[in-house]
N, CA, C and O of each residue as an XYZ file, in Angstrom:
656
protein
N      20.416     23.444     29.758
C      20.760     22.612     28.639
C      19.802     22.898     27.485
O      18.578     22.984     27.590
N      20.542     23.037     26.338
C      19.755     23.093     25.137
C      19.684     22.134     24.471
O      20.585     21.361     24.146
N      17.991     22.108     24.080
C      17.960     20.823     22.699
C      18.657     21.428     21.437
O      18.298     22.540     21.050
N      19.728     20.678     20.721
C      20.275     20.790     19.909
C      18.734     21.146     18.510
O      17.677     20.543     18.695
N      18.838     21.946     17.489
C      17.912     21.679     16.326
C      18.605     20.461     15.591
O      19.814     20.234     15.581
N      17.732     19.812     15.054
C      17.809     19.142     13.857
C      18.165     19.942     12.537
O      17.244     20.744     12.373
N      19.029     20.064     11.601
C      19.172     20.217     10.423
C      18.208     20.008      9.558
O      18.079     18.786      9.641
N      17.355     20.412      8.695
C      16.715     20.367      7.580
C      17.741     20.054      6.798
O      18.904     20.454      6.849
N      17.048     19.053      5.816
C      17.496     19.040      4.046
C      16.422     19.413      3.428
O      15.257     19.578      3.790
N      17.321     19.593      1.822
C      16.477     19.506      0.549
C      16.301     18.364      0.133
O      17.182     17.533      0.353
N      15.276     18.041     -0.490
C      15.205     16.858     -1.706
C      14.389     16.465     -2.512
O      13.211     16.141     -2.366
N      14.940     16.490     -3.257
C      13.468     15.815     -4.594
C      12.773     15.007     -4.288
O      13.297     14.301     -3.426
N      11.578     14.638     -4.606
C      10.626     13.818     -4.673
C       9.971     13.721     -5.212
O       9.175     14.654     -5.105
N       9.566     12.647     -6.283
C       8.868     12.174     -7.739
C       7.546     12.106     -7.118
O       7.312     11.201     -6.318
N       6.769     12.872     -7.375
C       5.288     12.775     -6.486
C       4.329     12.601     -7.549
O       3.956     13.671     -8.030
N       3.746     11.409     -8.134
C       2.395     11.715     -8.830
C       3.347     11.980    -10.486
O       2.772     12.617    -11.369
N       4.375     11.585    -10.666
C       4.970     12.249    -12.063
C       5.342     13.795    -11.729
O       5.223     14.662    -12.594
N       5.653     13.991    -10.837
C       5.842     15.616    -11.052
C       6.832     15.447     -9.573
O       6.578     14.847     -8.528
N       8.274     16.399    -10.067
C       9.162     16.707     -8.880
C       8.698     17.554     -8.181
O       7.826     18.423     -8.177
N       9.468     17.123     -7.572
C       8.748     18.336     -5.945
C      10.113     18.727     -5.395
O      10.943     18.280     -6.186
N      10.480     19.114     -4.783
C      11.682     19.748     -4.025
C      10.841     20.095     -2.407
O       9.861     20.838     -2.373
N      11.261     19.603     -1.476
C      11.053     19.873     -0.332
C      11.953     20.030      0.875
O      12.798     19.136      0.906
N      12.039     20.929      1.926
C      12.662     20.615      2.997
C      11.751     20.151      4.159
O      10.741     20.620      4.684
N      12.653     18.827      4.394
C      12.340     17.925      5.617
C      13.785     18.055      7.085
O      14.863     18.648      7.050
N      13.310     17.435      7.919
C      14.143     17.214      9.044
C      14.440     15.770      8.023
O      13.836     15.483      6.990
N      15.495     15.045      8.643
C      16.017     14.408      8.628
C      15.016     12.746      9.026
O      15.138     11.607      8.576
N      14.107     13.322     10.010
C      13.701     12.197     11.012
C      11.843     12.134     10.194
O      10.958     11.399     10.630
N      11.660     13.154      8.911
C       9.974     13.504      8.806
C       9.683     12.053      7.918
O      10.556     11.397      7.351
N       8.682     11.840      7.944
C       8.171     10.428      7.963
C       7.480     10.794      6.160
O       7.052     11.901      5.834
N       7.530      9.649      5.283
C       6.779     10.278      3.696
C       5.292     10.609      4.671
O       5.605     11.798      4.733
N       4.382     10.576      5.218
C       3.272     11.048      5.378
C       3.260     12.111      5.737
O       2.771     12.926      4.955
N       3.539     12.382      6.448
C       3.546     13.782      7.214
C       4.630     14.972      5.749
O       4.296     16.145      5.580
N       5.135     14.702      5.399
C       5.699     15.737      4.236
C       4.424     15.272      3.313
O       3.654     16.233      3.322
N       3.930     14.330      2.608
C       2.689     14.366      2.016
C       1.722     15.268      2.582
O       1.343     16.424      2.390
N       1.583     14.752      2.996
C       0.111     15.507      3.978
C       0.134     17.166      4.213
O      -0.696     17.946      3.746
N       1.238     17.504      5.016
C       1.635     18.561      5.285
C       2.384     19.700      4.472
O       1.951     20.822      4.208
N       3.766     19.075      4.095
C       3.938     19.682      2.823
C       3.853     20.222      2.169
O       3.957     21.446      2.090
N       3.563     19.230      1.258
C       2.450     19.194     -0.183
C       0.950     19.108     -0.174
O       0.167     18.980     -1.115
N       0.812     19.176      0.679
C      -0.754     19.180      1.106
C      -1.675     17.941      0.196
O      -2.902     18.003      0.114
N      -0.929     16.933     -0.392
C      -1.797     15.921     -0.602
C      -2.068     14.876      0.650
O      -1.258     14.086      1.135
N      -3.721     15.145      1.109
C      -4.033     14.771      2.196
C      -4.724     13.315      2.338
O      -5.111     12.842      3.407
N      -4.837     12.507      0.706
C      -5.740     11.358      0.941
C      -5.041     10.207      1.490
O      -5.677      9.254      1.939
N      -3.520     10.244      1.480
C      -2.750      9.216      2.399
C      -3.277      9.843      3.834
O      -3.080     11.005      4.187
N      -4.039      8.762      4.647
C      -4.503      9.701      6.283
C      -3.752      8.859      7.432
O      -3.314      7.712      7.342
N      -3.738      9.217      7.886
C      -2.724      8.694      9.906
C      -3.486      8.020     10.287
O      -4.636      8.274      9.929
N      -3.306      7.020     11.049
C      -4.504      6.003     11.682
C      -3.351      5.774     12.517
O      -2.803      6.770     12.987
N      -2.957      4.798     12.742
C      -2.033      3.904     13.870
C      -1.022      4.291     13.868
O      -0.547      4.332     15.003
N       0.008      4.835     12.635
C       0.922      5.698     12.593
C       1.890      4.997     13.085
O       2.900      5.557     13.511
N       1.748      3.701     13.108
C       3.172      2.697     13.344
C       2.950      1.290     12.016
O       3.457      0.177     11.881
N       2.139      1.928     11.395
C       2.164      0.261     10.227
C       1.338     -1.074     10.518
O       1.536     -2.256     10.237
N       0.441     -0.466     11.121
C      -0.286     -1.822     10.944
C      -1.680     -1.510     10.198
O      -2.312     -2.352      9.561
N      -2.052     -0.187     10.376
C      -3.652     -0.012      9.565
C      -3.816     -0.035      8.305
O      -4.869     -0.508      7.877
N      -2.858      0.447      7.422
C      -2.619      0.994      6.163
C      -3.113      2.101      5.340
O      -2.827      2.142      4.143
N      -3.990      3.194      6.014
C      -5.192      3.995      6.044
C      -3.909      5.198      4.921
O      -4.292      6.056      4.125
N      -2.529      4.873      5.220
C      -1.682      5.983      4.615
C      -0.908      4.797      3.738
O       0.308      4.738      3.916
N      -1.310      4.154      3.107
C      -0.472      3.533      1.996
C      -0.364      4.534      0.231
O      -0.929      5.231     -0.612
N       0.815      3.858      0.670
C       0.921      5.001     -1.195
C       1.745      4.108     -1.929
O       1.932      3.039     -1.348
N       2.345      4.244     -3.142
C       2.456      3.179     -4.045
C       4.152      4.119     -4.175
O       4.308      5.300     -4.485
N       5.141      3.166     -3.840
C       6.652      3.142     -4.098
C       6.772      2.584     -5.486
O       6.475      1.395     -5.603
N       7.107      3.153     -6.425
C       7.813      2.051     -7.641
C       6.965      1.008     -7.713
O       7.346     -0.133     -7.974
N       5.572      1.376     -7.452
C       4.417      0.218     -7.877
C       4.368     -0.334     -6.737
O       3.656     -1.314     -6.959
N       4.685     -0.367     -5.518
C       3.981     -2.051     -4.623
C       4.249     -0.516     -3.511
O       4.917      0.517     -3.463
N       3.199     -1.279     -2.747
C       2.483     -0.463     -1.735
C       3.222     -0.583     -0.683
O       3.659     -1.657     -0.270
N       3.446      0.700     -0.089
C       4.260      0.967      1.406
C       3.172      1.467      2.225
O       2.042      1.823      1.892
N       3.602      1.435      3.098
C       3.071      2.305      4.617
C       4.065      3.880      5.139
O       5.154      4.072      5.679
N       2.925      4.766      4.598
C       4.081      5.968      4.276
C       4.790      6.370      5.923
O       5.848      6.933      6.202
N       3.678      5.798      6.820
C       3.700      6.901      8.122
C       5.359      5.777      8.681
O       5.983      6.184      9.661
N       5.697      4.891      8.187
C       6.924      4.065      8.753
C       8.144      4.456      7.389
O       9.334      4.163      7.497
N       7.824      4.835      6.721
C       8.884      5.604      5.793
C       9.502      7.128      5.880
O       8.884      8.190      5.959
N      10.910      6.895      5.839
C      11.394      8.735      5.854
C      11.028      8.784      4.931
O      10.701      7.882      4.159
N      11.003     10.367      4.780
C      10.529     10.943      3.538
C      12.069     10.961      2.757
O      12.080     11.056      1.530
N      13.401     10.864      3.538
C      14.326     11.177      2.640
C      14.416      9.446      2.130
O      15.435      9.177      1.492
N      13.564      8.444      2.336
C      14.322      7.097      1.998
C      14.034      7.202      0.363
O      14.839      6.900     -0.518
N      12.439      7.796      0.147
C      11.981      8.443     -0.810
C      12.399      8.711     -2.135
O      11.970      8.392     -3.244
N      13.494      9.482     -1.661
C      14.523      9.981     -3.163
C      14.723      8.760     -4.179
O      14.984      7.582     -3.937
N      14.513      9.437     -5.418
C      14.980      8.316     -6.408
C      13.683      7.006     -6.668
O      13.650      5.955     -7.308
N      13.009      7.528     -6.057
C      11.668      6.405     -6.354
C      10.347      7.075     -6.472
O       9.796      7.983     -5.849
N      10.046      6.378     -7.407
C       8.558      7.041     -8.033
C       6.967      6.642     -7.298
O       6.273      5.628     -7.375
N       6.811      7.779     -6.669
C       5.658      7.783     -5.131
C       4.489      8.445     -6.049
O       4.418      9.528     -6.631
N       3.228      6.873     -5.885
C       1.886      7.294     -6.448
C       0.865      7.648     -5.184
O       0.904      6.844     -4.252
N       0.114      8.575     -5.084
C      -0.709      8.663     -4.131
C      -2.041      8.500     -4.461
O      -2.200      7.864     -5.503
N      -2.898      8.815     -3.990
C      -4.069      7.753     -4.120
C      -4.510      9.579     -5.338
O      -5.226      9.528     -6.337
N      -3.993     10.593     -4.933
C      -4.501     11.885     -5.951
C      -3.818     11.608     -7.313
O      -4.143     12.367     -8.226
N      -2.968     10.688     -7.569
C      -2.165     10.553     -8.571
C      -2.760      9.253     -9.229
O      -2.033      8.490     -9.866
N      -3.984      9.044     -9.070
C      -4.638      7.619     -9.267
C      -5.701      8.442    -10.466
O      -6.538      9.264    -10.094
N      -5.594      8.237    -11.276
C      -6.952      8.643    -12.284
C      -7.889      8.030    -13.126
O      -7.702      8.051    -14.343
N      -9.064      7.381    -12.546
C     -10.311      7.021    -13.211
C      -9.468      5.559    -13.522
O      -9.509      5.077    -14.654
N      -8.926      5.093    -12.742
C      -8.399      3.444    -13.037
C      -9.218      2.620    -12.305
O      -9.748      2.950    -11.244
N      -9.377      1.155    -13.049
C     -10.207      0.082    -12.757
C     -10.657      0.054    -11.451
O     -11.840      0.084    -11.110
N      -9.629     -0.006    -10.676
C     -10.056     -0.693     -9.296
C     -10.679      0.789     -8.727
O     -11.189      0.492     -7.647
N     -10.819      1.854     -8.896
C     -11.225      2.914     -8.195
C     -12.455      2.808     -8.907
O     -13.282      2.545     -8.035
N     -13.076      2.870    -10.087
C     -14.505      2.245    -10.495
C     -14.866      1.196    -10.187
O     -16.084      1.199    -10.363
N     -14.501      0.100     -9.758
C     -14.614     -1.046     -8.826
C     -15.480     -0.822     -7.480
O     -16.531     -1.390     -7.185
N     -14.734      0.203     -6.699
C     -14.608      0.316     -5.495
C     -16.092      1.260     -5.811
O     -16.788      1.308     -4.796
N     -16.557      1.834     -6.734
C     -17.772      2.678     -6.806
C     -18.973      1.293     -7.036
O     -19.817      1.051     -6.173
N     -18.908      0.836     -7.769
C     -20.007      0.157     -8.446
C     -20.004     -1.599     -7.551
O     -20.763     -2.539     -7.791
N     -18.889     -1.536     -6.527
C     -19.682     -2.512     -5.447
C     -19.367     -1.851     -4.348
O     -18.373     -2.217     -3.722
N     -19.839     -1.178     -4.069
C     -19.860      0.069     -2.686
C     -19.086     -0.489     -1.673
O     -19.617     -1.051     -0.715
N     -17.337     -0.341     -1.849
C     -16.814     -1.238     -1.078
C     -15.807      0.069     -0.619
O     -14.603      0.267     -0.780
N     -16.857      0.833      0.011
C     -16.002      1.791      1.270
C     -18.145      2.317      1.763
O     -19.275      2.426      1.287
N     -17.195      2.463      3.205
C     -18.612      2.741      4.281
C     -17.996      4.604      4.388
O     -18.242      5.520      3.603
N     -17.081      4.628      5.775
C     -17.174      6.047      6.108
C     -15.928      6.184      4.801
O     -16.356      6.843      3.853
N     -15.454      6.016      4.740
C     -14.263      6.524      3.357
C     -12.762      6.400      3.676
O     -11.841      6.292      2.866
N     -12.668      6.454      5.726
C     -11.525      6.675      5.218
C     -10.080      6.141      5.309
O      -8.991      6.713      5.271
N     -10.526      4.548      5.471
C      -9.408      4.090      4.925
C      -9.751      3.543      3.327
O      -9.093      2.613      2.863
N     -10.532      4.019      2.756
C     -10.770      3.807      1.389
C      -9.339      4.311      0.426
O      -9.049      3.777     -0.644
N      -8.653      5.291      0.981
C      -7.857      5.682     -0.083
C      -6.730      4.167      0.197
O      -6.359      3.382     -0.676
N      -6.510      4.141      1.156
C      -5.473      3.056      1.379
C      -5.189      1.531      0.346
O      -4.343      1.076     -0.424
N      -6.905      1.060      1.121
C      -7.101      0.271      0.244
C      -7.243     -0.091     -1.285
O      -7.204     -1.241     -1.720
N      -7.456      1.332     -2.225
C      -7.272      1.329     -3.297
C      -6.153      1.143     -3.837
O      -5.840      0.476     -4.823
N      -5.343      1.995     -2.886
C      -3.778      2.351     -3.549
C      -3.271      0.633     -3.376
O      -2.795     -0.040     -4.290
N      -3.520      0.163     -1.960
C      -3.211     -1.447     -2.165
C      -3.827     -2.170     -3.352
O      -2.965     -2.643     -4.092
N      -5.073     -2.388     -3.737
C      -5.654     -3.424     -4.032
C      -5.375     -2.503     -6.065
O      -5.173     -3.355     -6.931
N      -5.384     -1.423     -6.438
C      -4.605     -0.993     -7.420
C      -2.997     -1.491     -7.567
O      -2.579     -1.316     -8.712
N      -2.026     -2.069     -6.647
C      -1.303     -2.707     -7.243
C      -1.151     -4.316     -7.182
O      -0.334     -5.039     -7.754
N      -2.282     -4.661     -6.235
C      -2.541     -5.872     -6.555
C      -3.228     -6.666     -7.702
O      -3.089     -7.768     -8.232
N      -3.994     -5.638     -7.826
C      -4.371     -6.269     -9.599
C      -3.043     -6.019    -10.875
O      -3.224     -6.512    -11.989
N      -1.906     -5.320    -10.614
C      -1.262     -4.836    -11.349
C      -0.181     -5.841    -11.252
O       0.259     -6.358    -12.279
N       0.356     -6.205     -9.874
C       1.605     -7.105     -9.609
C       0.398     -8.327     -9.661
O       0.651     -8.965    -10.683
N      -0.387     -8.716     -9.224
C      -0.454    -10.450     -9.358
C      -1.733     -9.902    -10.273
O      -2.546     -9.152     -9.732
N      -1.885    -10.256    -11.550
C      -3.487    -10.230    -12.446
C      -3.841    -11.473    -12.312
O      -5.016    -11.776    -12.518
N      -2.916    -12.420    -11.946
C      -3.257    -13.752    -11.664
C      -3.837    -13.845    -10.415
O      -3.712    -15.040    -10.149
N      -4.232    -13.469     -9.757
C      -4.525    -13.351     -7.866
C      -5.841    -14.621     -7.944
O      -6.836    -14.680     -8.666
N      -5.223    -15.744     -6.645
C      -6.261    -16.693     -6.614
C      -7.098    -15.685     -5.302
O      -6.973    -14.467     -5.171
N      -7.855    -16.510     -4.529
C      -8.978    -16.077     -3.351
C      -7.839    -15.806     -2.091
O      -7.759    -14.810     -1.372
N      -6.870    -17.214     -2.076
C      -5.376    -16.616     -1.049
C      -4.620    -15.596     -1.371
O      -3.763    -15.330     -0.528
N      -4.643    -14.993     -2.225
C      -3.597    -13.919     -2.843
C      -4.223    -12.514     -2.464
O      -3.624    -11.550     -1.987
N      -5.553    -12.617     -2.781
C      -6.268    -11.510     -2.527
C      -6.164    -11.070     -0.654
O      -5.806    -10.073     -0.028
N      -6.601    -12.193     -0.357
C      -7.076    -12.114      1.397
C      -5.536    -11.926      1.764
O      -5.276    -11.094      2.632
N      -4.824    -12.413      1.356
C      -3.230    -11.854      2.217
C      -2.988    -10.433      2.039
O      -2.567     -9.629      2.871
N      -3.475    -10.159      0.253
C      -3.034     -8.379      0.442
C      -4.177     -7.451      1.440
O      -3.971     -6.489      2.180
N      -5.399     -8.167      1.117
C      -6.182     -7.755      1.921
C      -6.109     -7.406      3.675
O      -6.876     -6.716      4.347
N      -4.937     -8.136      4.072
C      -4.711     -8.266      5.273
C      -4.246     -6.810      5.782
O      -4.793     -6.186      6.691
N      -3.372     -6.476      5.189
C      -2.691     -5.316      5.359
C      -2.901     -4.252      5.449
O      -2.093     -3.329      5.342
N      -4.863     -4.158      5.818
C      -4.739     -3.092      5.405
C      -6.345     -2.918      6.252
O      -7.199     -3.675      5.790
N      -6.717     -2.206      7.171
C      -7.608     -2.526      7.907
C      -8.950     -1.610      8.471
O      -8.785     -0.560      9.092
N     -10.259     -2.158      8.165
C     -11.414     -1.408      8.482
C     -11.964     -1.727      9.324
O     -11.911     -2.875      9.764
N     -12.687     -0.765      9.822
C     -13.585     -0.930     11.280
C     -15.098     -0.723     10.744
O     -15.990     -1.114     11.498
N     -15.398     -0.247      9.728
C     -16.940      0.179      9.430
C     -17.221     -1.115      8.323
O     -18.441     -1.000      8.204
N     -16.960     -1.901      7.725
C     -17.219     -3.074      6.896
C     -16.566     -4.428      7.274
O     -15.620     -4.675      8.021
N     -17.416     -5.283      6.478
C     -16.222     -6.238      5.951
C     -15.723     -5.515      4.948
O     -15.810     -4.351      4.556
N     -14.823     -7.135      4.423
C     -14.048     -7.116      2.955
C     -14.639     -7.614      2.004
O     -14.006     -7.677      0.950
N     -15.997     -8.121      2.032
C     -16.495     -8.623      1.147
C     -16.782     -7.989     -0.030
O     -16.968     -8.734     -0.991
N     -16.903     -6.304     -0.287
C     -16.848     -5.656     -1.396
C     -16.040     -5.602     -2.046
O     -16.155     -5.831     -3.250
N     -14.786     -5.236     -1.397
C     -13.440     -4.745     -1.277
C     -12.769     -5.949     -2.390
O     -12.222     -5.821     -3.486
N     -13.032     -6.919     -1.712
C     -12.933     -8.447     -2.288
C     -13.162     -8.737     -3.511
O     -12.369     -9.241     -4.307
N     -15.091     -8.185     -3.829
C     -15.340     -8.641     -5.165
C     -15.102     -6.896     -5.869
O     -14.749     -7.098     -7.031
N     -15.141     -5.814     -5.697
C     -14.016     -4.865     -6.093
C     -12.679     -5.471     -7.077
O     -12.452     -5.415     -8.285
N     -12.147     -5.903     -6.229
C     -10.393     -6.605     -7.202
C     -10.718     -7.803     -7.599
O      -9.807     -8.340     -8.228
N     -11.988     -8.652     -7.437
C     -12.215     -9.973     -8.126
C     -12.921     -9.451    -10.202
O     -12.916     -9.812    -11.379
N     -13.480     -8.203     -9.049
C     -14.304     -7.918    -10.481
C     -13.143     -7.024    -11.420
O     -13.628     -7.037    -12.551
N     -12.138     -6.433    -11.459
C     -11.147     -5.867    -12.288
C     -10.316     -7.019    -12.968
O     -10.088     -7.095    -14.175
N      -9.779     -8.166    -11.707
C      -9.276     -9.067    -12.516
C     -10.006    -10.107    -13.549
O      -9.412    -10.854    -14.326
N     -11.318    -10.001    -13.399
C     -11.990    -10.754    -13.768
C     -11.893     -9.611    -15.612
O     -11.523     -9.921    -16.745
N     -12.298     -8.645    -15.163
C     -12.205     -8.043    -16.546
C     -11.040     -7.714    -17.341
O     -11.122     -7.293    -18.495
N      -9.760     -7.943    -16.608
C      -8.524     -7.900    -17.508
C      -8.440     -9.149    -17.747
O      -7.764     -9.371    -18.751
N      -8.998    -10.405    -17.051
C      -8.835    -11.570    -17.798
C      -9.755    -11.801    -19.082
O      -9.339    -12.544    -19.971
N     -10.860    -11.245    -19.182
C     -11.624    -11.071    -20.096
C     -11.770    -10.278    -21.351
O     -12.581    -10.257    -22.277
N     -10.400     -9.465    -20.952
C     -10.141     -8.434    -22.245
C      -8.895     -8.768    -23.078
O      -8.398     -8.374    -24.133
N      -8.543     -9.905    -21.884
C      -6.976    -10.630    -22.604
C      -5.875     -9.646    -22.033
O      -4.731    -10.038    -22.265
N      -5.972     -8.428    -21.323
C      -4.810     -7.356    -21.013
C      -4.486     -6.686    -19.532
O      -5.152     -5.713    -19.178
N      -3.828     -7.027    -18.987
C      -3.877     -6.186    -17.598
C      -3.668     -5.196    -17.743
O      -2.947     -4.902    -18.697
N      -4.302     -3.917    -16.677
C      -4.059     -2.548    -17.115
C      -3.184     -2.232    -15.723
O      -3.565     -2.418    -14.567
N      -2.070     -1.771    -16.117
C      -0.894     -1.223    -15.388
C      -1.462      0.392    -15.351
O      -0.787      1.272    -14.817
């Protein structure tokens, strides 16, 4: 008996502002075509079923878990990765209250807590700790992480402007 192959497709994918054209199986997950692919490697595998968030990337602004996404669900939606992130608030945040230890669910958490200052600029202490939830370290607390997105919102409330 033979295993049947899977079919490859083509398909676009809005990566970072820039199309991409790739062939996937049918069944390839957005991480693994990230990663592999395209070789953008800062979305990383951890649990690889959705609970760590170590591979979150930003769908049309609000944060997914790439390793539980096809890559073909993909099409037609605009996918930020943490390389497609440039010199924005919360990533100077994350420098100047040293709120990553070994690094590497650091990309995750940016890409989260970058659209949490973006979708809620209003974020009370519950708003924060729920997005915070989602998303999980073994080498810290959250207490940086915390005042990280306290200290961005604190400065778009102070400049009068949220920065999208």
């Amino acid at each position: 008996m033979t295993i049947p192959r899977i079919p490859k497709v083509s398909i676009d994918l809005l990566v970072n502002n820039e199309m991409r054209n790739v062939v996937v199986r049918p069944s390839d997950t957005l991480l693994r075509v990230l990663r592999e692919v395209l070789g953008l490697t800062g979305a990383k595998p951890g649990c690889e079923n959705g609970d760590c968030g170590s591979c979150t990337v930003l769908i049309d602004g609000w944060p997914m878990k790439s390793c539980i996404m096809l890559a073909v669900e993909a099409v037609n939606q605009q996918i930020t990765t943490i390389e497609g992130l440039k010199d924005t608030p919360i990533q100077n945040a994350f420098l100047e209250q040293w709120a990553f230890q070994c690094g590497y669910c650091t990309p995750g958490f940016i890409m989260n807590c970058h659209a949490l200052v973006n979708i809620h600029p209003d974020a009370n202490d519950k708003v924060i700790q729920e997005w915070l939830e989602s998303n999980i370290c073994r080498c810290t607390g959250y207490e940086e992480i915390e005042a990280a997105v306290k200290s961005v919102l604190s400065k778009q409330r102070s400049d009068g402007r949220y920065s999208h």
